[in-house]
C-alpha positions in Angstrom: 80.9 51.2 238.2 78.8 52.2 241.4 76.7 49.7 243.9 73.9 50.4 241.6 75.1 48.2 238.8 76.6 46.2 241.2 73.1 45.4 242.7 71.3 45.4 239.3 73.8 42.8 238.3 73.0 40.1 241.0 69.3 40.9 240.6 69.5 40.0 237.2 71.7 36.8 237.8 68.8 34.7 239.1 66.6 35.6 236.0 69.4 33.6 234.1 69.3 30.7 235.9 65.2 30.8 236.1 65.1 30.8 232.3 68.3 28.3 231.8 66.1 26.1 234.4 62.9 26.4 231.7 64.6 25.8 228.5 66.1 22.7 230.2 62.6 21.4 231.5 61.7 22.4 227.7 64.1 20.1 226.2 64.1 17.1 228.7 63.4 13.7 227.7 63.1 10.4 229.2 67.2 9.1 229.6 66.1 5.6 229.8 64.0 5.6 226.8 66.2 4.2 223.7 64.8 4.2 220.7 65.6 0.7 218.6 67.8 1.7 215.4 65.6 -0.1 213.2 62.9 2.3 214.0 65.5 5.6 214.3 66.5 4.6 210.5 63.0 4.6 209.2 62.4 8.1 210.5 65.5 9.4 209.7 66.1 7.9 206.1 62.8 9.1 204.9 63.8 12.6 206.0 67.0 13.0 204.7 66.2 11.3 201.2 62.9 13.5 200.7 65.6 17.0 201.2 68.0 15.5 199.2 67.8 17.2 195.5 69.6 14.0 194.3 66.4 11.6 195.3 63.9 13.6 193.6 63.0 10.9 190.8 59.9 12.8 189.1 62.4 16.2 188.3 65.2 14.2 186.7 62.6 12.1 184.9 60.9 15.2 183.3 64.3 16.6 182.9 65.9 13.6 181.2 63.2 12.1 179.0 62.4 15.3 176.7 65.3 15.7 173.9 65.5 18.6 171.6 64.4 16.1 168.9 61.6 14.9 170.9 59.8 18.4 171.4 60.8 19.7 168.2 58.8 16.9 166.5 55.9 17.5 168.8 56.2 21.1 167.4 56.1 19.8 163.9 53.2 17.3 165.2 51.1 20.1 166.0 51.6 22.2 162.5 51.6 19.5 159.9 48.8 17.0 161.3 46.5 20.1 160.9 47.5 21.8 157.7 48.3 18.8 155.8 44.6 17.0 156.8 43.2 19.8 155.8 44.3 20.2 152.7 44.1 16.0 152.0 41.0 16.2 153.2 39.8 19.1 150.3 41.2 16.9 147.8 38.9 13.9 148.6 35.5 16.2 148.6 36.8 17.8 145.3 39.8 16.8 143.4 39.9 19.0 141.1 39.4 22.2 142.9 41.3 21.0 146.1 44.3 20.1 143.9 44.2 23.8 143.0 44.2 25.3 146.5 47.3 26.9 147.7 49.1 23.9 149.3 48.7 22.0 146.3 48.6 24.2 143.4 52.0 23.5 142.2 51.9 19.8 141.0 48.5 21.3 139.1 50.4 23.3 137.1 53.3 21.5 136.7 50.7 18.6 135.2 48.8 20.5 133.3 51.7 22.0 131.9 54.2 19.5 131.2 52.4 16.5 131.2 48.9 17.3 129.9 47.1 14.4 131.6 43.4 13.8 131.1 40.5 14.4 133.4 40.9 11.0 135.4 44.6 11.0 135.4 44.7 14.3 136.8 41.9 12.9 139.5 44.1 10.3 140.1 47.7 12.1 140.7 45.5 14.3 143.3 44.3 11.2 145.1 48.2 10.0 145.1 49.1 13.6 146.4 46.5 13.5 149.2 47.4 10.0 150.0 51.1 11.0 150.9 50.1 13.7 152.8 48.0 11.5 155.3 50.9 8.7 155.3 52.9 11.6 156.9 50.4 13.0 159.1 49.8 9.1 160.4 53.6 8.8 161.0 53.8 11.9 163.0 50.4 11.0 165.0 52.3 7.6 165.9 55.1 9.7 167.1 52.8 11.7 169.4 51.4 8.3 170.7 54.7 7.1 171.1 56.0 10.0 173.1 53.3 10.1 176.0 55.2 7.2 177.5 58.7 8.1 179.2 60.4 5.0 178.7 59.7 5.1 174.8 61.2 9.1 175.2 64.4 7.5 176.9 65.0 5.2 174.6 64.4 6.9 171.3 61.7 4.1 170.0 59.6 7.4 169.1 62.3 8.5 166.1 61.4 5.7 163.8 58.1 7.3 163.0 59.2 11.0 163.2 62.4 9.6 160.8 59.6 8.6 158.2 57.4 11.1 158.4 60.2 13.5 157.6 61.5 11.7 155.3 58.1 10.9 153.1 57.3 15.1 154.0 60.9 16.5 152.9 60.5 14.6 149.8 57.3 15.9 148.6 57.8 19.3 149.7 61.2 19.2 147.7 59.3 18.3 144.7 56.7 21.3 145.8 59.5 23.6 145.6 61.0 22.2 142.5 57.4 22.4 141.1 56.5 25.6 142.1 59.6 27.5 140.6 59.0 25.8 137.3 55.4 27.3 137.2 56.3 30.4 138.8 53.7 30.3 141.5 55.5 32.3 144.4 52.9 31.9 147.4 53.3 27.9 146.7 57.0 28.2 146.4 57.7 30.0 149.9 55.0 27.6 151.6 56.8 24.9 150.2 59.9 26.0 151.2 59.4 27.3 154.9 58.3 23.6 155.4 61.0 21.7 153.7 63.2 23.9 156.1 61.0 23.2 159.1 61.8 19.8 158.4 65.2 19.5 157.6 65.8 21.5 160.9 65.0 19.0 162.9 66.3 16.0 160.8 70.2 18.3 161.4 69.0 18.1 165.2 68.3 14.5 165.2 71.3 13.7 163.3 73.7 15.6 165.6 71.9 14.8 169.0 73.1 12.2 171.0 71.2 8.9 172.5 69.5 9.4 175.4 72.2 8.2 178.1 70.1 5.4 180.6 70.1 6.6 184.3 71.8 4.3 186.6 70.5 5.5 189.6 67.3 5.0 188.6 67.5 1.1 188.7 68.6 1.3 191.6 66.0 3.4 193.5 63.2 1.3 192.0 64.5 -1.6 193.8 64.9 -0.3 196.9 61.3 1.0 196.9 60.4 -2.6 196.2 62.3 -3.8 198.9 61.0 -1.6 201.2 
């Protein structure tokens, strides 16, 4: 090492200490100024609660509230209430022709066939048949009601309605199936079928899925925002 570095050494020394200096003057605060710790833990809770992934009530709510049940029903919701009005809703403008449509079709075989009812009768067994089909599709419209709130998703008080509306549906597209293989009508007999199993899918889901466990945390935080 020569005087050359030597000299560029001790030029560069007071450089340091002018930018030390700076970032100090930077940095300085007022020593006499203490802040009161009232006011210290209202800026720092806030902080520390809105990073911490364990306070973030909206994400664990929309996490927590929507079982496999839940939005499977809501699935079943948005086919049957269509498809099922629909096809209630061409048996009340014609009975006779709308009791022959596709959906339908198999109990007007299996009456005319086996149990040779009149004219009025056979008016009257469509009405019956359209009038199950909109007690289902008003159970499952109760269900979507129900399930817009998030308390009634916690709790389960929206499976009542879904229970019955699977339970009225399952039976009468049993009977559809059973129907439909005695007449031999296959189109009717797979409808029939894929929604029996649609169905019973999510009554084995509902059956094997536990309770919605409550949240206890969730107490909690609400009464501390009230306090606050």
């Amino acid at each position: 090492m020569g005087p050359g570095s030597a000299a560029h050494r001790q030029e560069a020394l007071p450089r340091v200490r002018d930018t030390r200096e700076r970032v100090v003057q930077e940095i300085k605060v007022n020593k006499w100024f203490k802040l009161p710790l009232a006011t210290l833990g209202s800026y720092v809770a806030p902080r520390s609660a809105a990073f911490s992934p364990a306070a973030d009530p909206a994400g664990s709510d929309m996490s927590g509230n929507w079982r496999i049940s839940t939005f499977n029903g809501a699935l079943l919701a948005a086919y049957f209430i269509p498809a099922w009005t629909i096809a209630a809703f061409k048996i009340v403008i014609s009975p006779i022709h709308g009791l022959y449509e596709r959906p339908n079709i198999s109990l007007a075989l299996f009456v005319s066939d086996h149990l040779q009812l009149s004219g009025m009768a056979t008016v009257r067994v469509a009405l019956l048949l359209a009038l199950g089909r909109m007690t289902v599709v008003a159970f499952l419209a109760v269900f979507l009601v129900f399930i817009t709130r998030a308390s009634t998703r916690r709790s389960g008080g929206c499976d009542e309605a879904l229970g019955m509306a699977l339970a009225i549906g399952s039976v009468m597209s049993f009977a559809g199936v059973l129907m439909a293989s005695q007449a031999g009508e296959m189109a009717a007999l797979r409808l029939h079928a894929a929604e029996l199993l649609m169905m019973l899918g999510t009554v084995i889901v509902m059956l094997i899925e536990r309770p919605a466990q409550p949240q206890p945390g969730a107490a909690s935080a609400g009464l501390t925002l009230q306090q606050t």
